[in-house]
C-alpha positions as CSV (number, residue, x, y, z in Angstrom):
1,X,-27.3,-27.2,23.6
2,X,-29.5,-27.7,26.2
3,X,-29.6,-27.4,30.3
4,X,-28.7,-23.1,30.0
5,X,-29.5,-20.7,32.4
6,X,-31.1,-17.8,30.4
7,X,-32.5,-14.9,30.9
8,X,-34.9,-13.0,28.1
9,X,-35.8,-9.5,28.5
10,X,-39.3,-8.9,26.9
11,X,-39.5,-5.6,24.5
12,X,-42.9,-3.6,24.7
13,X,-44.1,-4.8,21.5
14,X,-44.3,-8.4,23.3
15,X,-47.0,-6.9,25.1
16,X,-48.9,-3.9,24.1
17,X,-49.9,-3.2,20.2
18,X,-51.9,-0.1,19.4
19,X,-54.7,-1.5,22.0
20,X,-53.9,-0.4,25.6
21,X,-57.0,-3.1,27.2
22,X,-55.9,-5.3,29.3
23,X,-57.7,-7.7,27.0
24,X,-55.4,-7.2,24.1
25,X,-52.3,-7.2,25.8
26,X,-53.2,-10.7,27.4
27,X,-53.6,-11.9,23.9
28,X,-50.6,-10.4,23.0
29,X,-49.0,-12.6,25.6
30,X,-50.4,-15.8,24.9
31,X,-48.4,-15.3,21.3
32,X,-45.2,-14.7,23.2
33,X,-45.7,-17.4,25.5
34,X,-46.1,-19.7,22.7
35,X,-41.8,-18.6,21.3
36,X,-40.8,-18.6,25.1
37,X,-42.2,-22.1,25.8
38,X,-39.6,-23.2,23.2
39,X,-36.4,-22.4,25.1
40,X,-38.0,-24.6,27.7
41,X,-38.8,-27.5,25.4
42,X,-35.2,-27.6,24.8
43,X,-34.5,-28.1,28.4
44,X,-33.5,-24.5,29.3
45,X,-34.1,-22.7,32.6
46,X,-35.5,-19.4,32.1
47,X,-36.1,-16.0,33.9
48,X,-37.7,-13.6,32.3
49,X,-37.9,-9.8,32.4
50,X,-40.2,-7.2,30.8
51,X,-40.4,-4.0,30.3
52,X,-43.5,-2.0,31.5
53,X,-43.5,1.5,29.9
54,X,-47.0,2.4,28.1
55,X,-48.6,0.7,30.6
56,X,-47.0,2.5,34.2
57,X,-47.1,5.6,32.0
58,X,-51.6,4.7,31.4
59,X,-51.7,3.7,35.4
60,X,-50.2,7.2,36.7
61,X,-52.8,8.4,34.2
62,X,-55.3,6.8,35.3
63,X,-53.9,8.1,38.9
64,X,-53.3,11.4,38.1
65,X,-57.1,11.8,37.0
66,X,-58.8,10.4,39.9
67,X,-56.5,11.9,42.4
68,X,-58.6,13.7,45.1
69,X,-58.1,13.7,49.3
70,X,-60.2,10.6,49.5
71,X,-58.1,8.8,46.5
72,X,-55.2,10.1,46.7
73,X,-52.7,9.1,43.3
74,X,-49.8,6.5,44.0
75,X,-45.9,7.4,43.8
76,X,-44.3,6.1,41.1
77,X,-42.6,2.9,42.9
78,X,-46.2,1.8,44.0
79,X,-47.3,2.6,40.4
80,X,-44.6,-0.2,38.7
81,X,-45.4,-2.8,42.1
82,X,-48.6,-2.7,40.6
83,X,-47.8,-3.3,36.8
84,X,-45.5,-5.9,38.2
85,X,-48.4,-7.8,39.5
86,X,-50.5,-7.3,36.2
87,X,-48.2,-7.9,34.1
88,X,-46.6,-10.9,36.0
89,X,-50.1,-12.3,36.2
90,X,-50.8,-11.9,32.1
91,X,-47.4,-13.4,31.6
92,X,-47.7,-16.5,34.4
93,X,-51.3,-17.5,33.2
94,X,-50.2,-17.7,29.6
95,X,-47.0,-19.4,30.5
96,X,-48.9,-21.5,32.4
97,X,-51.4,-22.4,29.5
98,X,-48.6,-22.9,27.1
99,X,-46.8,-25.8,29.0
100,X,-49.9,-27.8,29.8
101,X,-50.9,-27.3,25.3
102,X,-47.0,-28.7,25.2
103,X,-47.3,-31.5,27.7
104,X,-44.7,-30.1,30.0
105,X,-44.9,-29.7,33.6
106,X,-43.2,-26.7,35.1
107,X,-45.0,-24.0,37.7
108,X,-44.0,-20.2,36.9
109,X,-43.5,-17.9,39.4
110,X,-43.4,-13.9,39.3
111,X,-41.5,-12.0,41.7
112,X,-42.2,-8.6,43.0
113,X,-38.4,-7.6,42.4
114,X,-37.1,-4.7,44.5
115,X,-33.9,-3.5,42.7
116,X,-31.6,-1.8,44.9
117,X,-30.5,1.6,43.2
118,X,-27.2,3.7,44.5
119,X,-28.4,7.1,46.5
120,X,-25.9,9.4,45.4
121,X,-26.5,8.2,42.1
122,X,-26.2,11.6,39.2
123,X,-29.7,11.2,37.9
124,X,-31.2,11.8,41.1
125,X,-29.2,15.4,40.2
126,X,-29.6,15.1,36.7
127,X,-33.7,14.0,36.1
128,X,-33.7,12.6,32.4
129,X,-36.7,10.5,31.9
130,X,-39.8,12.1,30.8
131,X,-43.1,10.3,32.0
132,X,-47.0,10.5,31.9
133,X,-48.6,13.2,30.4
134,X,-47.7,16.1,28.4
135,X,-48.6,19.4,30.1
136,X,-48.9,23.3,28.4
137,X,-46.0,25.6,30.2
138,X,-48.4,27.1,32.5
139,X,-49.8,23.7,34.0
140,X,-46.4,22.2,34.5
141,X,-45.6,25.0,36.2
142,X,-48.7,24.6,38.6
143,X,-48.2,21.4,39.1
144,X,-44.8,22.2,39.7
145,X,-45.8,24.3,42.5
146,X,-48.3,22.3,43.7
147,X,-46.0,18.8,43.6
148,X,-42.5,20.0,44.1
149,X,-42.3,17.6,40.8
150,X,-39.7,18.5,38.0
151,X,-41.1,18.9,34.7
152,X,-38.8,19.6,31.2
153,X,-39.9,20.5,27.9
154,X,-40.1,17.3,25.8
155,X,-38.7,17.7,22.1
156,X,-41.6,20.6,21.4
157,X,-44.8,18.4,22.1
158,X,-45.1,19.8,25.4
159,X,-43.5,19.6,29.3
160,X,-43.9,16.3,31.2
161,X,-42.8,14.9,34.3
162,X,-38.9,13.8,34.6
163,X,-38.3,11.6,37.2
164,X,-34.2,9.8,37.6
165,X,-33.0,6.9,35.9
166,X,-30.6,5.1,38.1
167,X,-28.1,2.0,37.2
168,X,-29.3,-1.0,39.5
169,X,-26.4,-1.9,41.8
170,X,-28.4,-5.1,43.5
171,X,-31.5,-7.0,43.4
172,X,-32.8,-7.9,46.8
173,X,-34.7,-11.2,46.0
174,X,-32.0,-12.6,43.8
175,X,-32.0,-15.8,47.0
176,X,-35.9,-16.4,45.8
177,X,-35.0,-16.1,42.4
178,X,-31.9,-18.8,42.7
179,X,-34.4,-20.6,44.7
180,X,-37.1,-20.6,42.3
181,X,-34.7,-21.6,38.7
182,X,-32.7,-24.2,41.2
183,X,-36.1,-25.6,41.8
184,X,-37.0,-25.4,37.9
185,X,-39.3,-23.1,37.8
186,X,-40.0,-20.6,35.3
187,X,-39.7,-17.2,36.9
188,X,-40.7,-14.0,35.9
189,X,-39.1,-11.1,37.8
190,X,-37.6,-7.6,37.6
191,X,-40.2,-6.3,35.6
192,X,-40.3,-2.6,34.1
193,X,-36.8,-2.5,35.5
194,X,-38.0,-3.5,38.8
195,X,-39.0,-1.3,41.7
196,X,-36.3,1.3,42.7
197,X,-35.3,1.4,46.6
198,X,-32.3,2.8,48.2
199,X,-30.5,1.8,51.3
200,X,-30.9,4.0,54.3
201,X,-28.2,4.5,56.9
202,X,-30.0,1.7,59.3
203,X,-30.0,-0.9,56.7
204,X,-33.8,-0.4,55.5
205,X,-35.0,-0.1,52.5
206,X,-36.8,2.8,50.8
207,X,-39.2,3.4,47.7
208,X,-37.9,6.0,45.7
209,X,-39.4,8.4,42.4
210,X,-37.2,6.7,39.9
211,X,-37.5,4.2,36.8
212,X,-34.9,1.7,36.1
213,X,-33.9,1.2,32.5
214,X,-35.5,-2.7,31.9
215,X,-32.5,-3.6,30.0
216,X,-29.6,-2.6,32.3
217,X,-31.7,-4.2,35.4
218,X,-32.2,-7.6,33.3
219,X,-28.5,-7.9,32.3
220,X,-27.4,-7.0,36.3
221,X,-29.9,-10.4,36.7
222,X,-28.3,-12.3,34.2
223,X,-24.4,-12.1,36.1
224,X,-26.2,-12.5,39.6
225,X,-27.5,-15.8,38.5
226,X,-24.8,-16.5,36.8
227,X,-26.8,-17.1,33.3
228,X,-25.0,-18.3,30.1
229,X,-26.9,-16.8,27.9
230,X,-28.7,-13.2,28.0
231,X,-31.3,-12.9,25.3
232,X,-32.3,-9.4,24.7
233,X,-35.6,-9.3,22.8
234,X,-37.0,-6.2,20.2
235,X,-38.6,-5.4,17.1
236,X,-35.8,-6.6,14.5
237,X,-34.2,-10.6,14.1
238,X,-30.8,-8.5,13.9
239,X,-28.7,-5.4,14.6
240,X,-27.8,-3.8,12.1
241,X,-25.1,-1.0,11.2
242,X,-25.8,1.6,8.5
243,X,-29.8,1.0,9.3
244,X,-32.1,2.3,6.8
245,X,-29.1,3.0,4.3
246,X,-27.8,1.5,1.1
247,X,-24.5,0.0,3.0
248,X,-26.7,-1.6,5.7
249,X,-25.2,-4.3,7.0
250,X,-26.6,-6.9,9.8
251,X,-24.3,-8.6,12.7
252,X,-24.5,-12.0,13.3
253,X,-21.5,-12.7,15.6
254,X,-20.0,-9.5,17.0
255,X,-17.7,-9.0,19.9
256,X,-17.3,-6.2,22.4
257,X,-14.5,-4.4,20.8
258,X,-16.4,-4.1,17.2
259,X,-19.9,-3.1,19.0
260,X,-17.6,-0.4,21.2
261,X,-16.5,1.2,17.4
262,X,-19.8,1.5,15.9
263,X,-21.3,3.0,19.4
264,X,-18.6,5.7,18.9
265,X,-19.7,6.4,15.3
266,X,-23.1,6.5,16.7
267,X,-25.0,3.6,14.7
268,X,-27.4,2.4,17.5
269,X,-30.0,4.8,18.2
270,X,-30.5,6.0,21.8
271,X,-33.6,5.3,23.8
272,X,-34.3,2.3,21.6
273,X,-31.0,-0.1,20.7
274,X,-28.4,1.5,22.4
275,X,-29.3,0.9,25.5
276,X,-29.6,-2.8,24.7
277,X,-26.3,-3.0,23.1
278,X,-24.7,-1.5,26.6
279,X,-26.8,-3.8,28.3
280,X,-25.3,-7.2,26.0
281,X,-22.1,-5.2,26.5
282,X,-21.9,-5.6,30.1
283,X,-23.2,-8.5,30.6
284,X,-20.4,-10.4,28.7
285,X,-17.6,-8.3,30.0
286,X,-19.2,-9.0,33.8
287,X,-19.7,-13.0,32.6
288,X,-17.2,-13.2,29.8
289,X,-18.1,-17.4,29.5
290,X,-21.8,-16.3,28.5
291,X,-23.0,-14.8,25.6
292,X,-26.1,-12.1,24.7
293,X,-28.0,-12.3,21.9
294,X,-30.1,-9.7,20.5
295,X,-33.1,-10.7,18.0
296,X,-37.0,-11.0,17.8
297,X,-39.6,-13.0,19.6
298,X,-40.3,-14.4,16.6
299,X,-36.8,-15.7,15.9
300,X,-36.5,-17.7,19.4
301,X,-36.9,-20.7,16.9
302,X,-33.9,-20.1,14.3
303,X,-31.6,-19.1,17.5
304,X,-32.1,-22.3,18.9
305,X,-32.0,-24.2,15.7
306,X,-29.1,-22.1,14.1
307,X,-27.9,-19.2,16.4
308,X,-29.3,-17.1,14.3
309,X,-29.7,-13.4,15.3
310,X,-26.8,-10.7,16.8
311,X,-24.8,-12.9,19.3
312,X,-22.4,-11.1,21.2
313,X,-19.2,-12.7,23.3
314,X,-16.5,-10.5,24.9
315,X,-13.5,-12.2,23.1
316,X,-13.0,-13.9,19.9
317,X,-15.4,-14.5,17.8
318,X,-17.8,-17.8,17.7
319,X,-16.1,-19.4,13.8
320,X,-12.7,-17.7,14.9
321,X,-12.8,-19.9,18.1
322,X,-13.3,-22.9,16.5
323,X,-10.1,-22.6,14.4
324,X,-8.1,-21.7,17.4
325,X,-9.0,-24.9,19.4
């Protein structure tokens, strides 16, 4: 089946290995552009996301140690604009590189994505996600004062900076992005969640301290285009239930009420799958004619082929479809 809209959120480990240079994670790239340039041989329109963790957490580093009166450090929405523009340039030129080595001519296009994010929003209240550096008690306290930054103690390693997590409520270049897939053009946009802004009372828009999860800002993509299939991208070629035990078991087709039971017996762990089986979770019950699938880079290949990996619908099953038809 050809001719989909899709949209394929990239994991960390499409990028960045062990080696944080910007030479590695290039090369990195030019791999995953090689797996993503096959969803476009088959005739698919693609947009794709990616997340930008280690590497906004190295830039406010990086920031943080140069910061002086005459070089002042960046807030954090500046911070992922900029790994928006590195990242979307790594991603572009191998993309790029990859179509002309296949024959195909198709231009990419990254978008510096602002994603609108609700004000009133708990986590502005309730600051959960620790970034950059870990500090002693005394510093963070210092730089506490100094900042009027909120620091927590992180699982006994030390106190970081927590900065809020909203939900995306809107994307405000989804017209650019319709425009660009319309045109067929690969596009590469909300990445590392995208840049968090909030409405003001006059209609403007506003940069705020925040990180959006990637996942939940790719699948709020996926329903405004209006993609059939949302491809969620990480380490493993399944999910699986029971992980690491002798009972494991992996999903191949799953719908929402099955993945809802093993959330509540806590099989996906948080911070890491979880989040990317709420994301597949709302993205069919938003767009219950599409489906998310949730597998490796490496096994873009076999899905196409063979829908292989953890392919999610909101109703019946795929095979218990077929004998209802």
């Amino acid at each position: 089946m050809a001719n989909r809209k899709i949209v394929v959120a990239l994991g960390g480990n499409a990028i960045l290995s062990s080696d944080p240079s910007a030479k590695a994670q290039q090369e990195a790239l030019v791999e995953t552009a090689k797996h993503l340039v096959k969803l476009i041989k088959n005739g698919d329109d693609l947009i794709i996301t990616h997340g930008n963790g280690p590497q906004v957490g190295n830039l406010l580093l990086q920031h943080l140690a140069a910061d002086s009166e005459k070089n002042p450090a960046f807030p954090l929405d500046s911070l992922v604009a900029m790994t928006e523009g590195s990242i979307g340039f790594w991603l572009q030129n191998a993309l790029q590189n990859a179509l002309l080595d296949e024959g195909i001519e198709k231009d990419v296009a990254s978008v510096v994505t602002q994603v609108v994010v609700d004000k009133n929003d708990p986590a502005f209240v309730n600051l959960s996600k620790p970034i950059g550096p870990f500090y002693s008690e005394e510093e963070a306290k210092a730089e506490a004062e100094k900042s009027g930054a909120t620091f927590k103690e992180d699982a006994g390693r030390g106190w970081r900076k927590v900065v809020a997590s909203p939900k995306p409520v809107d994307i405000k270049e989804i017209e650019t992005i319709r425009t660009l897939l319309n045109a067929g053009q690969v596009v590469v946009a909300a990445g590392g969640g995208g840049i968090p802004v909030i409405k003001e009372d006059n209609g403007h828009l506003a940069g705020v301290e925040a990180v959006i999860d990637k996942d939940f800002a790719s699948q709020r993509l996926a329903e405004l285009v209006e993609a059939d299939l949302f491809i969620v991208l990480t380490g493993v070629d399944y999910v699986f239930v029971n992980y690491n035990k002798p009972d494991q078991e992996k999903l191949e087709h799953v719908n929402v009420a099955q993945l809802e039971e093993y959330i509540k017996q806590d099989q996906f762990a948080p911070g890491s799958m979880l989040p990317k089986v709420e994301a597949a979770i709302a993205f069919v019950n938003g767009r219950p004619e599409g489906k998310a699938v949730i597998t490796s880079l490496e096994n873009l290949g076999a899905l196409i082929e063979s829908e292989s990996g953890t392919i999610i619908e909101k109703e019946l099953l795929f095979k218990e479809r077929k004998n209802h038809d």
